[in-house]
C-alpha positions as CSV (number, residue, x, y, z in Angstrom):
1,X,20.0,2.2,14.8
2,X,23.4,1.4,14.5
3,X,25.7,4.9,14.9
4,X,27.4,5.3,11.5
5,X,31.4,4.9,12.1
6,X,33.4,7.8,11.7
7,X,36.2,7.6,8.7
8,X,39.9,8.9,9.8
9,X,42.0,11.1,7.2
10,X,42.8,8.0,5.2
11,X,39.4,7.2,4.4
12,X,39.3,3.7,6.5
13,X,37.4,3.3,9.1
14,X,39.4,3.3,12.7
15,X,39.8,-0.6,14.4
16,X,41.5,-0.8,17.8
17,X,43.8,-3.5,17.8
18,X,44.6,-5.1,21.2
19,X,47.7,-7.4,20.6
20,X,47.9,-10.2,23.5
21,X,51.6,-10.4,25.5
22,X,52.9,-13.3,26.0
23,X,51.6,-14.6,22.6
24,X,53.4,-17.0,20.0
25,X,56.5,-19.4,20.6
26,X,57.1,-21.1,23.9
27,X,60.4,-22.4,24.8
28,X,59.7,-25.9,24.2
29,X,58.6,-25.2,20.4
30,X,61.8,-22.8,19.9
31,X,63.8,-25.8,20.7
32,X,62.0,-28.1,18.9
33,X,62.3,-25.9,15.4
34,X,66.2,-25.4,17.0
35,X,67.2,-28.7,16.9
36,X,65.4,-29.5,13.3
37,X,67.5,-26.2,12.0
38,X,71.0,-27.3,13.6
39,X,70.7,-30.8,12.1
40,X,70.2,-28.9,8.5
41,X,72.7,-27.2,9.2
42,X,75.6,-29.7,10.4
43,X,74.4,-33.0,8.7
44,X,72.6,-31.6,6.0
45,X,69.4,-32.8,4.1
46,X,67.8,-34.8,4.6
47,X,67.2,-35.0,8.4
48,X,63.8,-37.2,9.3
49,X,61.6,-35.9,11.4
50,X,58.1,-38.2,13.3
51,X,55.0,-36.1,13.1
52,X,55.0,-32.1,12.8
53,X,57.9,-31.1,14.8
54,X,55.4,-28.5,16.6
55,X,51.8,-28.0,15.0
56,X,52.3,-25.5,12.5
57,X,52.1,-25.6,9.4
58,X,54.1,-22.0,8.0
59,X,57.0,-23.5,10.1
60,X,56.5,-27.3,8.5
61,X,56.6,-25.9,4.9
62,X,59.5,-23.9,6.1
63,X,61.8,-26.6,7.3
64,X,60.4,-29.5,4.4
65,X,62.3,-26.5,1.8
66,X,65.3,-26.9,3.9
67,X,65.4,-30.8,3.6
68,X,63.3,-32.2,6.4
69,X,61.0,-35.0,5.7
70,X,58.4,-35.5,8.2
71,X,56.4,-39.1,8.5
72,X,54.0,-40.2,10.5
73,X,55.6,-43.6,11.6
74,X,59.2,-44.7,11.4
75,X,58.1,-47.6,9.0
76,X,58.0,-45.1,6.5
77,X,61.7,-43.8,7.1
78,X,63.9,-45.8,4.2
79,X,67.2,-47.3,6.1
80,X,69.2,-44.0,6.8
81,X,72.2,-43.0,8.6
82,X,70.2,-39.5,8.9
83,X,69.2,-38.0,11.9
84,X,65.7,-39.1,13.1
85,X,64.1,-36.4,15.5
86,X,61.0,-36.7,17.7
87,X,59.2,-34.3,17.6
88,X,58.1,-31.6,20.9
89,X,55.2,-33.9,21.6
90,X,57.0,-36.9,23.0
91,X,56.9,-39.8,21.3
92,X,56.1,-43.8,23.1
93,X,58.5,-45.7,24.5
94,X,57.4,-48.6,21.5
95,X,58.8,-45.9,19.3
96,X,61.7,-45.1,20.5
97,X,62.8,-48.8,21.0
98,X,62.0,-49.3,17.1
99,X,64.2,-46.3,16.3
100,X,67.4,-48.4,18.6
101,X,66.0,-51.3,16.5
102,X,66.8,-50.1,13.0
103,X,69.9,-48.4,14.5
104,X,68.5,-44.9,13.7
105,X,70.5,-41.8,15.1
106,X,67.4,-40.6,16.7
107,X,67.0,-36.7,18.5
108,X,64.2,-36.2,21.2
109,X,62.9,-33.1,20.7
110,X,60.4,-33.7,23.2
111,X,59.5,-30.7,25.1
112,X,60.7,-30.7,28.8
113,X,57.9,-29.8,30.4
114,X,56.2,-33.3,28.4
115,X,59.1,-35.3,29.3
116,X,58.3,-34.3,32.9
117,X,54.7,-35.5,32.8
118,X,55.9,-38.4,31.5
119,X,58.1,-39.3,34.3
120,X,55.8,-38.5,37.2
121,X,53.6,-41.1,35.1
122,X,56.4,-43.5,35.4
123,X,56.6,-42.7,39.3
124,X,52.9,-43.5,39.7
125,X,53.3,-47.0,38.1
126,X,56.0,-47.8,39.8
127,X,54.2,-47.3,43.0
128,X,51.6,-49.3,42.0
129,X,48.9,-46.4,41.6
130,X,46.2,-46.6,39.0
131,X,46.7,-43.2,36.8
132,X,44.4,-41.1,35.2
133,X,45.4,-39.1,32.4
134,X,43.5,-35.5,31.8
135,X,43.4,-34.7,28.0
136,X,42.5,-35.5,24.7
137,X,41.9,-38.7,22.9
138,X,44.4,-39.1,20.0
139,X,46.8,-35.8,20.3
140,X,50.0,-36.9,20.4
141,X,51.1,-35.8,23.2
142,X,48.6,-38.0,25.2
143,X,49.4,-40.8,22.8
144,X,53.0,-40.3,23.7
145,X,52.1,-40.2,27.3
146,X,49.8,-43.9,27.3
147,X,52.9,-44.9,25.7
148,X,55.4,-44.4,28.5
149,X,53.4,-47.4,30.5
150,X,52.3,-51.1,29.7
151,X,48.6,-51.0,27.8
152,X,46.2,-50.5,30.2
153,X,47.7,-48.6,33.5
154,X,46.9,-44.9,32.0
155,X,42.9,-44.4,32.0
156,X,42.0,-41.3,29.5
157,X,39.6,-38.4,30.9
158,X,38.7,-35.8,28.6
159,X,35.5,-34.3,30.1
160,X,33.8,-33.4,33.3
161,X,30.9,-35.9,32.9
162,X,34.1,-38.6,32.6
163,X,35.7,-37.2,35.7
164,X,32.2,-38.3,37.0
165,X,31.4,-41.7,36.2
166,X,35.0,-43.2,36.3
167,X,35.0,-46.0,38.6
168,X,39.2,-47.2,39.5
169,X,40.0,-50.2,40.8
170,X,41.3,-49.3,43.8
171,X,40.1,-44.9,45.0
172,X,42.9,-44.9,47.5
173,X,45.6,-46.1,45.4
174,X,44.9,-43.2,42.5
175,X,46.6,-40.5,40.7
176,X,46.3,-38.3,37.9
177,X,48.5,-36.2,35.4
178,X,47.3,-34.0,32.7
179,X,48.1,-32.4,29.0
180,X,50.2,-29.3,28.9
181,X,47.9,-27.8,26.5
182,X,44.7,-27.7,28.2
183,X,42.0,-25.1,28.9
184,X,43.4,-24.2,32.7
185,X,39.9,-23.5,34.0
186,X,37.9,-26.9,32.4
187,X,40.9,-28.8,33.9
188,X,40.5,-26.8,37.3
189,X,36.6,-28.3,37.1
190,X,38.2,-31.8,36.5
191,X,40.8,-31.6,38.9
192,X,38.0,-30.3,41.6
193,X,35.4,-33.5,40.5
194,X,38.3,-35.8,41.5
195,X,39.5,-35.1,44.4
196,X,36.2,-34.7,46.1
197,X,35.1,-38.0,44.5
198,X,38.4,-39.6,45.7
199,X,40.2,-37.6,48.4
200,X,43.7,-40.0,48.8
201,X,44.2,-39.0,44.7
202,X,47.9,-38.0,43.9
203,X,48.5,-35.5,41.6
204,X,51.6,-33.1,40.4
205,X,53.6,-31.0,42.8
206,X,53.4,-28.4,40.2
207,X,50.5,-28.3,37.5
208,X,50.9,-30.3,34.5
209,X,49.7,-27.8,32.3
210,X,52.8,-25.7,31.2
211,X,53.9,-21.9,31.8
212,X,53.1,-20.8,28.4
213,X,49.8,-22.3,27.6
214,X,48.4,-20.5,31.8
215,X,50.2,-17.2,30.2
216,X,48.6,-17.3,26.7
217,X,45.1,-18.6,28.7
218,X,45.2,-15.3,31.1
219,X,46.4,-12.6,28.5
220,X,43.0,-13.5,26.5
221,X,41.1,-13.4,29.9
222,X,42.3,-9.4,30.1
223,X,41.0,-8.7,27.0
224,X,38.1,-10.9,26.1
225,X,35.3,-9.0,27.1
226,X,36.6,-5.8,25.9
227,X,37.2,-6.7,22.2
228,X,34.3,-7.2,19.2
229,X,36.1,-10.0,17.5
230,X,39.0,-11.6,18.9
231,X,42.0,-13.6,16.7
232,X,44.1,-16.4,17.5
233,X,46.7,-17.2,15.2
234,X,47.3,-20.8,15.1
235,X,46.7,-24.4,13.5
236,X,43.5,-26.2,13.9
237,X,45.3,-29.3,14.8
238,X,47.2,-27.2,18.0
239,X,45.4,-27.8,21.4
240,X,46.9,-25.1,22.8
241,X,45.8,-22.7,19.9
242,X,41.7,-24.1,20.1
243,X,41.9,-23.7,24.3
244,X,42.7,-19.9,23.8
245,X,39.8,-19.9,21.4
246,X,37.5,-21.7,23.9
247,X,39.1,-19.3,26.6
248,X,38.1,-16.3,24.5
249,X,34.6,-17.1,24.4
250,X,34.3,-18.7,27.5
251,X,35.0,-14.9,28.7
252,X,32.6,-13.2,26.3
253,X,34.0,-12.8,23.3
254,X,30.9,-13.1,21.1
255,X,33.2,-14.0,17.8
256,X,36.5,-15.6,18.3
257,X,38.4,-17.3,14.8
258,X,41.3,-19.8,14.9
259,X,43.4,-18.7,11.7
260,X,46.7,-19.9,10.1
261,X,47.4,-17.4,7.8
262,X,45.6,-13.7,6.8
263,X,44.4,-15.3,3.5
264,X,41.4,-17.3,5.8
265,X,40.0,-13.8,7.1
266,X,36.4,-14.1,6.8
267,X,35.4,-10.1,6.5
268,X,32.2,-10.4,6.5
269,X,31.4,-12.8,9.6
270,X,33.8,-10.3,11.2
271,X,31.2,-7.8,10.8
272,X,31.0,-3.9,11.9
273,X,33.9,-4.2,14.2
274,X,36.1,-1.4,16.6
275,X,38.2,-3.3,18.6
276,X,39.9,-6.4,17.7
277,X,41.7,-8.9,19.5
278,X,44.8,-10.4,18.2
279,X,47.0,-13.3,19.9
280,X,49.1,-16.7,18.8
281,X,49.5,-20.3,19.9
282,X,52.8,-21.4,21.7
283,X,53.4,-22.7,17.9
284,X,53.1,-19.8,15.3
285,X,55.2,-17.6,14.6
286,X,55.0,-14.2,15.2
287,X,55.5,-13.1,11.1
288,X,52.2,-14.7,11.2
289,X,50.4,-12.4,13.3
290,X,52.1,-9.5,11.7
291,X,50.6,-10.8,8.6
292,X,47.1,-10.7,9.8
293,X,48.0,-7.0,11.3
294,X,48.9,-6.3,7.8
295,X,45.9,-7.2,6.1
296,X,43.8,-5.1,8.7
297,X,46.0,-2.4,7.8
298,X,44.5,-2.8,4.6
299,X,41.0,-2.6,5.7
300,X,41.3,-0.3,8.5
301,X,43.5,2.7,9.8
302,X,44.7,0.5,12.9
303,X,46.3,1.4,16.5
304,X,48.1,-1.4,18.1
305,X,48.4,-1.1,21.9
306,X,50.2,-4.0,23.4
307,X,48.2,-5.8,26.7
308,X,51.3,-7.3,28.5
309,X,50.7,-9.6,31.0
310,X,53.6,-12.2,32.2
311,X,57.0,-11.4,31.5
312,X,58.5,-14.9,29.8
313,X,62.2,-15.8,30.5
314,X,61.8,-19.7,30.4
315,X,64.4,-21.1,28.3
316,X,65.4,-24.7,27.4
317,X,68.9,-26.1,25.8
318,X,69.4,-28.2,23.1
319,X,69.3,-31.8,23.6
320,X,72.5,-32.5,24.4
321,X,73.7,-34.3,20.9
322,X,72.8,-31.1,19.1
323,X,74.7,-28.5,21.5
324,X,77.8,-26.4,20.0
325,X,79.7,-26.8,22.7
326,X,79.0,-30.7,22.5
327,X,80.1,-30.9,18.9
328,X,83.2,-28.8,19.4
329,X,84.3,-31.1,21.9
């Protein structure tokens, strides 16, 4: 028999809210949405931008009423003097050479931390290694990533059972790179399969996977096992968003949602809960998760305690043709 829950003064029932620190924006997606804002600001509308400048859609919506217009592929950008911006997942080299092409004024608001896998890809084929690429097939941030190197030299793993059977040309002349966005521990398995299949592998001097999707990762860990439900506030189409999910459940959180916006809670598959989870994808903003505190509000009388793990200070400029100091020169 389940213990009946006990009402506080207001009438709602009491819910335990345990809000995950770090949570929300990473550097590379505040400079991203920076550099989108700046260009309204100086050139004015419209300013083009490839793909979803990070993988949110509140913050899409948000810029598109400023004056951006986001495409898929250049071909659909009419001939413009108007800044052209790629967006924080990196873009292929095929791209930008079409952009110098059609003499676009193109930004790269690729992350730096992206940009960085892509040059220790660029190291590996220049030494002649054969490189395999942890992620998954068709984000594009591994699309960007193929696309730094001549078809065929970057072989794709996105599973263990991959890690297994792939056979290189050459095992001593190997190397691998990774996604930023992945699940830290299934890319620790796949890390571990390969280098005790093939010893002489390369890899990173420092992990692919960036700072804020580890920090996000290891402030669920602390509270996944103590929470009923757990939240993560994010877009479907964000890797980084559907790893802490994964993360969440791979540490025993029975019932773990990826939500954009409060208006998806599903109450009733929430259930009969008492402590609730709450943390946000390197790409939604935090409004977002004060919306879905709001609507628990609603429900429930809350208390918010704040589980803090890593302190974040990372911070990266502007790219160098949107910097003040650049333009008042």
């Amino acid at each position: 028999m389940t213990a009946a829950r006990i009402s506080s003064p207001s009438g709602k029932p009491p819910l335990k809210v345990l809000l995950c620190s770090p949570r929300g924006f990473c550097a590379g997606v505040v400079r991203a949405i920076d550099t989108v804002e700046r260009l309204l600001a100086t050139h004015g509308a419209p300013v083009y931008v490839r793909h979803e400048i990070v993988h949110n859609r509140y913050v899409v919506e948000g810029l598109k009423r400023k004056g951006a217009i986001f495409v898929e592929e250049l071909e659909e950008i009419p001939d413009t003097t108007a800044p052209v911006v790629f967006s924080a997942h990196g873009v292929a080299i095929e791209v930008r050479e079409e952009a110098e092409r059609r003499n676009f004024v193109s930004i790269d608001a690729t992350c730096p931390l992206v940009t960085k896998v892509h040059r220790e890809a660029e190291i590996h084929h220049r030494r002649k290694r054969e490189i395999l690429l942890i992620g998954h097939a068709g984000h594009p941030e591994v699309d960007g990533t193929i696309g730094q190197l001549p078809p065929g030299s970057v072989k794709l793993i996105e599973t263990l059972a991959d890690a297994e059977n792939v056979q290189p040309a050459d095992e001593k002349n190997l190397a691998y790179i990774t996604q930023t966005t992945l699940s830290v521990d299934d890319t620790a398995e796949i890390v571990a399969c390969l280098k005790r299949r093939f010893p002489a592998i390369s890899g990173p001097h420092k992990e692919d996977i960036c700072y804020a999707t580890t920090n996000r990762q290891q402030a669920v860990k602390q509270v996944a096992s103590s929470v009923d439900a757990l939240i993560v506030v994010g877009a479907p189409n964000s890797s980084n968003s559907q790893r802490l999910r994964e993360v969440a459940e791979r540490e025993g959180c029975k019932r773990s949602f990826l939500m954009q916006r409060a208006a998806e809670i599903d109450w009733d598959q929430l259930g009969d809960i008492r402590v609730l989870g709450v943390t946000a994808g390197a790409s939604a903003p935090e409004v977002l998760v004060e919306e879905i505190i709001d609507a628990f509000a609603q429900r429930y009388d809350i208390e918010v305690e704040n589980v803090s793990g890593v302190t974040e200070s990372m911070f990266f400029p502007l790219p160098r043709a949107v910097r003040p100091t650049e333009a008042a020169e």
